[in-house]
FIPA-674227 format. One line per field, with one value per residue: x, y, z of N, C-alpha, C, CB in turn; residue in three letters. Coordinates in nm, 4 decimals, decimal comma. Glycine has a CB too. Example, Ala and Ser with C-alpha at 12.3 -4.5 7.8 and 13.67 -1.06 7.14 Angstrom:
n_east <- 1,3190|1,2850
n_north <- -0,5690|-0,2250
n_up <- 0,7800|0,7080
ca_east <- 1,2300|1,3670
ca_north <- -0,4500|-0,1060
ca_up <- 0,7800|0,7140
c_east <- 1,3200|1,2900
c_north <- -0,3300|0,0030
c_up <- 0,7800|0,7870
cb_east <- 1,1308|1,4084
cb_north <- -0,4473|-0,0598
cb_up <- 0,9046|0,5725
resn <- ALA|SER
// end
This chain:
n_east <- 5,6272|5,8799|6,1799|6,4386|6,6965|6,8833|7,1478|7,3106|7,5315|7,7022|7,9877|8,1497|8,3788|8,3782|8,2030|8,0006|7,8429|7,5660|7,3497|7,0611|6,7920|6,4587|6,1921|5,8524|5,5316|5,2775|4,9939|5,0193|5,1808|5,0599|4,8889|5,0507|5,4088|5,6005|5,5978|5,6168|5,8345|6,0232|5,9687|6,0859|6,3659|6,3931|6,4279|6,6329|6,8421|6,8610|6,9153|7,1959|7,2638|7,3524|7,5523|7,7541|7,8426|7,7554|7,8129|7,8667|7,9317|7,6959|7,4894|7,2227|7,3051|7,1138|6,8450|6,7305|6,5054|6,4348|6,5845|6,5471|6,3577|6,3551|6,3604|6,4803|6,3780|6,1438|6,2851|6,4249|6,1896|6,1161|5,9886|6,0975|6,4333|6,7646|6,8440
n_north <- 0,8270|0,8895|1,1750|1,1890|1,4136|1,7079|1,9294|2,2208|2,4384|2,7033|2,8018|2,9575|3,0140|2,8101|2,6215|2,3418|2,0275|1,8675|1,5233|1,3560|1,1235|1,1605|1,1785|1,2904|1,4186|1,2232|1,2829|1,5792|1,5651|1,4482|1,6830|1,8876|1,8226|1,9918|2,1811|1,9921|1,8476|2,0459|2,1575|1,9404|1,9569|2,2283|2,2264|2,0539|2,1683|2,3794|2,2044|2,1589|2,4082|2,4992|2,3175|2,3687|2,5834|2,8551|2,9852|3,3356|3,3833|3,1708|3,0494|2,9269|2,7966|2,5958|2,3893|2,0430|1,8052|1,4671|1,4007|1,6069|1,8149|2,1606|2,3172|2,5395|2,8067|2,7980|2,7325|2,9651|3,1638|3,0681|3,1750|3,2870|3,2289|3,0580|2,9434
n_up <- 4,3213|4,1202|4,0299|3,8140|3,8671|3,7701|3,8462|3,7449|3,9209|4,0146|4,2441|4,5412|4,2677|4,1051|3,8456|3,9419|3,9065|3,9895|4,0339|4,0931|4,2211|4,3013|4,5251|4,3998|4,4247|4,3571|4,2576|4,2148|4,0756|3,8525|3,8130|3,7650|3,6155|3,5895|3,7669|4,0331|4,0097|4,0016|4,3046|4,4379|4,3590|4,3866|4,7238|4,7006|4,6047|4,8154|5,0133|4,9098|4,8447|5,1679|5,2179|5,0696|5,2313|5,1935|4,9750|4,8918|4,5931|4,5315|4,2062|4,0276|3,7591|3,5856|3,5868|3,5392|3,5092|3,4534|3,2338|3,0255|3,0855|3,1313|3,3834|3,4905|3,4708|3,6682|3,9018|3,9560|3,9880|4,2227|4,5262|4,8794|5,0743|5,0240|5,2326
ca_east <- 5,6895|6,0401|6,2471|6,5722|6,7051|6,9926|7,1724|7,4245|7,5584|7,8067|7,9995|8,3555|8,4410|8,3851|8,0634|7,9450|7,7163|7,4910|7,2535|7,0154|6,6835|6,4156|6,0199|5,7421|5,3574|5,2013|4,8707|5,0894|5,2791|4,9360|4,8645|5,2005|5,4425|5,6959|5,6051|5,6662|5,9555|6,0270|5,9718|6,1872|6,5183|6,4634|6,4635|6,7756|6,9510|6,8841|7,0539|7,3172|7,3540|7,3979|7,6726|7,8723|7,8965|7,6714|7,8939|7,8550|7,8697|7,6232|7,4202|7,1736|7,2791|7,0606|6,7825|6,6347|6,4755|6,4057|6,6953|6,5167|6,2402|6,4090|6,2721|6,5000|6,2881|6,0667|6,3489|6,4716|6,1349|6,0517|6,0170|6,2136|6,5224|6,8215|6,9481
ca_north <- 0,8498|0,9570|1,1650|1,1829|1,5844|1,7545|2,0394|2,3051|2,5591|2,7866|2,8261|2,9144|3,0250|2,6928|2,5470|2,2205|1,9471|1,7340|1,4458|1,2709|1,0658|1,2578|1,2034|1,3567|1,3561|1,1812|1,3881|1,6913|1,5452|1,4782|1,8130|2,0292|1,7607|2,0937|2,2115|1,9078|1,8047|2,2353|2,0981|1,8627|2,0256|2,3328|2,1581|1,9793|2,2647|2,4429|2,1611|2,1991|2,5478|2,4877|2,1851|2,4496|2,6941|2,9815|3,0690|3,4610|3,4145|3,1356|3,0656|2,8300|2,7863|2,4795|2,2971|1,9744|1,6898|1,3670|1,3929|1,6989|1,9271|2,2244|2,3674|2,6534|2,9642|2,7895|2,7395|3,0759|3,2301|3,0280|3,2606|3,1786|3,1971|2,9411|2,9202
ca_up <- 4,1928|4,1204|3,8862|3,7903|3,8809|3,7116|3,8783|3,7057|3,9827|4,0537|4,3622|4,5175|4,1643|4,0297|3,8635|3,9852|3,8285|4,0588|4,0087|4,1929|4,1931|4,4377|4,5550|4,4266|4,4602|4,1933|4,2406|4,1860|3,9472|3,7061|3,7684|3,6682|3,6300|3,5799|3,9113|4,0947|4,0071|4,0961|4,4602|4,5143|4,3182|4,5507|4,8274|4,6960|4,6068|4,9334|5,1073|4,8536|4,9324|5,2938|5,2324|5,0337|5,2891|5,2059|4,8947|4,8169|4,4478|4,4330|4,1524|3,9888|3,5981|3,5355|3,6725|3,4553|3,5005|3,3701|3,1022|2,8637|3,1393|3,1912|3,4899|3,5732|3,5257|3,7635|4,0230|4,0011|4,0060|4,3675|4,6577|4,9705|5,1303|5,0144|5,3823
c_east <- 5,8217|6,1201|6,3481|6,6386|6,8645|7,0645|7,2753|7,4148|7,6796|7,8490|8,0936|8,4113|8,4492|8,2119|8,1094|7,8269|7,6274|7,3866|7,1747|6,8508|6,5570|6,2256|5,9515|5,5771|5,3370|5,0463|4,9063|5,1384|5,1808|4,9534|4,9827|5,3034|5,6109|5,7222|5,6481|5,7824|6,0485|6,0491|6,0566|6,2993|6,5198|6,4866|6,5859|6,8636|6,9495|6,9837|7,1956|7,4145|7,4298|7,5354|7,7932|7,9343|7,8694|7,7465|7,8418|7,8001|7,8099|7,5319|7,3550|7,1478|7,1550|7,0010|6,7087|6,6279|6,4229|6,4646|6,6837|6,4126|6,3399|6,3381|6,3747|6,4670|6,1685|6,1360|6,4052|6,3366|6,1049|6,0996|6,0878|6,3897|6,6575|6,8520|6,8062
c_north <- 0,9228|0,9777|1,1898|1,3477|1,6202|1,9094|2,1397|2,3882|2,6102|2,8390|2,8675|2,9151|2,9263|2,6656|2,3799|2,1150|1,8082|1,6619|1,3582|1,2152|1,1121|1,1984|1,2919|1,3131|1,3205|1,2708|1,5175|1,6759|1,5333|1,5913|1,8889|1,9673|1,8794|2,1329|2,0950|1,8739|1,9775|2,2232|2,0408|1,9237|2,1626|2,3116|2,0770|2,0736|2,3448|2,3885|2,1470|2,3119|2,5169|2,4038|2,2687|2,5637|2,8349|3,0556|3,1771|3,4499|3,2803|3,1624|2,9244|2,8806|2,6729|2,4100|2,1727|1,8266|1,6014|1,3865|1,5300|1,8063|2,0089|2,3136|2,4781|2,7726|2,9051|2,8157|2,8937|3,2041|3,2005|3,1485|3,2053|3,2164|3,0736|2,8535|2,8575
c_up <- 4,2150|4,0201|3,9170|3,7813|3,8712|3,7955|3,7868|3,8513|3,9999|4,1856|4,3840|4,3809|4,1119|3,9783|3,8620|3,9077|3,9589|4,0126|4,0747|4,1347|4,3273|4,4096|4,4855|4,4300|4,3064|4,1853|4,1962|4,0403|3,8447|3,6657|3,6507|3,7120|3,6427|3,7539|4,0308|4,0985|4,0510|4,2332|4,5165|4,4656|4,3760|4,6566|4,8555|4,7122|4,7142|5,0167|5,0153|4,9321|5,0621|5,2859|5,2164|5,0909|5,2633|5,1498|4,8641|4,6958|4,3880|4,3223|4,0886|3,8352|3,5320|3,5606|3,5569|3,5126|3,4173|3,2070|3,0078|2,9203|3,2024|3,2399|3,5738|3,5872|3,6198|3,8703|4,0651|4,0404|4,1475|4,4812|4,7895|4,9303|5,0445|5,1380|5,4572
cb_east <- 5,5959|6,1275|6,2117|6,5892|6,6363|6,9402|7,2082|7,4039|7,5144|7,7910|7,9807|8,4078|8,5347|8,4595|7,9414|7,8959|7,8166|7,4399|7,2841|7,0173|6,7279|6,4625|5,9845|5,7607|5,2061|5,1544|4,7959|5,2005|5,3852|4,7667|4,8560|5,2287|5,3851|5,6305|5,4668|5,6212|5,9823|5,8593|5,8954|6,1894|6,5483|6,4060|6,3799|6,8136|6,9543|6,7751|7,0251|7,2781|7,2429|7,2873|7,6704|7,8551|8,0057|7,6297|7,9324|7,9712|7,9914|7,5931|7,4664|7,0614|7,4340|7,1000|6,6627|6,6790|6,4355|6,2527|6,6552|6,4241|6,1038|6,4910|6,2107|6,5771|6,1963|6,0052|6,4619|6,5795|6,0622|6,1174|5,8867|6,1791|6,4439|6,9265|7,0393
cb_north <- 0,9304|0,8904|1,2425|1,0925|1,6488|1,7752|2,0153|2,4026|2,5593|2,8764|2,7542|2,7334|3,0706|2,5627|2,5914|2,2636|1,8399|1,7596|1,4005|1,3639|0,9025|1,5031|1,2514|1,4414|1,5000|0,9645|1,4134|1,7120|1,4081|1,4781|1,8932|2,2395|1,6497|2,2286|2,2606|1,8376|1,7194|2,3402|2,0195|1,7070|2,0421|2,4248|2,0951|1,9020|2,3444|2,4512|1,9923|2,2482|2,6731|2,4235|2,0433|2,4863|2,6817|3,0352|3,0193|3,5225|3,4759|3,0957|3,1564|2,7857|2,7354|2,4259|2,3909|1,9801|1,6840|1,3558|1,2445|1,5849|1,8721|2,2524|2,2291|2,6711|3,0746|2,6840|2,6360|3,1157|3,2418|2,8570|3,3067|2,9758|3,1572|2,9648|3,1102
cb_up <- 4,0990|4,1870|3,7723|3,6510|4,0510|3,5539|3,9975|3,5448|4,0857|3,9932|4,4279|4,5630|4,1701|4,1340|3,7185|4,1011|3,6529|4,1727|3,9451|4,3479|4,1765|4,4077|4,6884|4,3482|4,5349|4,1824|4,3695|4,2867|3,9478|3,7294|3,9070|3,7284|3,5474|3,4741|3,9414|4,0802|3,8369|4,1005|4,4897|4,4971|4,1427|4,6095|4,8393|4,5679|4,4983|4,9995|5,1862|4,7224|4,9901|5,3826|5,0974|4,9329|5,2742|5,3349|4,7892|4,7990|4,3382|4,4669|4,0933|4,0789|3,5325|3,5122|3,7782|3,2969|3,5606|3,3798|2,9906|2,7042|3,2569|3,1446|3,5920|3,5771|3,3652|3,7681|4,0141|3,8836|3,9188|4,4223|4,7056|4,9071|5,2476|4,9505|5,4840
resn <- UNK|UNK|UNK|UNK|UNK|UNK|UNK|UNK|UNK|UNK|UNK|UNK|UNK|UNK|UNK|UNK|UNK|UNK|UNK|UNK|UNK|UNK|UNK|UNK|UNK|UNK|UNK|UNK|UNK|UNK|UNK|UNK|UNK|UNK|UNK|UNK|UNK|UNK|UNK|UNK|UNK|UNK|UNK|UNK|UNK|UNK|UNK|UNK|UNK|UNK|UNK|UNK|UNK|UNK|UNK|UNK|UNK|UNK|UNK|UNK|UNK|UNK|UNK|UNK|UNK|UNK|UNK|UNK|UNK|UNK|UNK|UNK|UNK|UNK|UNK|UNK|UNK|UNK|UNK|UNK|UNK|UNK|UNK
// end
């Protein structure tokens, strides 16, 4: 299964908008279709981070998927590292 994942962030004094189409488990996804899709857009945005060069004043304004699940107090609550 696969959803459709929205980014807002802030980087280098600029914010950014990314979009992409990403994996997840469909057994997961029954469960806490919030959390899943949680999985894969940290995992995106980590390798974000890294692409951008381990901006200082990142930040993550905006996480949603599938056009209308906004899932960024999940992403910001995830434990872990960006790097």
């Amino acid at each position: 299964m696969r959803v459709i994942i929205q980014v807002y962030l802030y980087a280098h004094g600029s914010r950014f908008f990314k979009s992409g189409d990403f994996p997840v488990k469909v057994s997961e996804y029954k469960k806490d279709p919030d959390q899943a899709a949680a999985v894969s857009a940290f995992e995106w945005i980590r390798t974000i981070y890294k692409e951008m060069g381990y901006s200082e004043d990142f930040r993550i304004d905006q996480v949603i998927y599938d056009r209308d699940h906004d899932i960024t107090e999940l992403i910001k609550q995830r434990k872990g590292p960006l790097n």
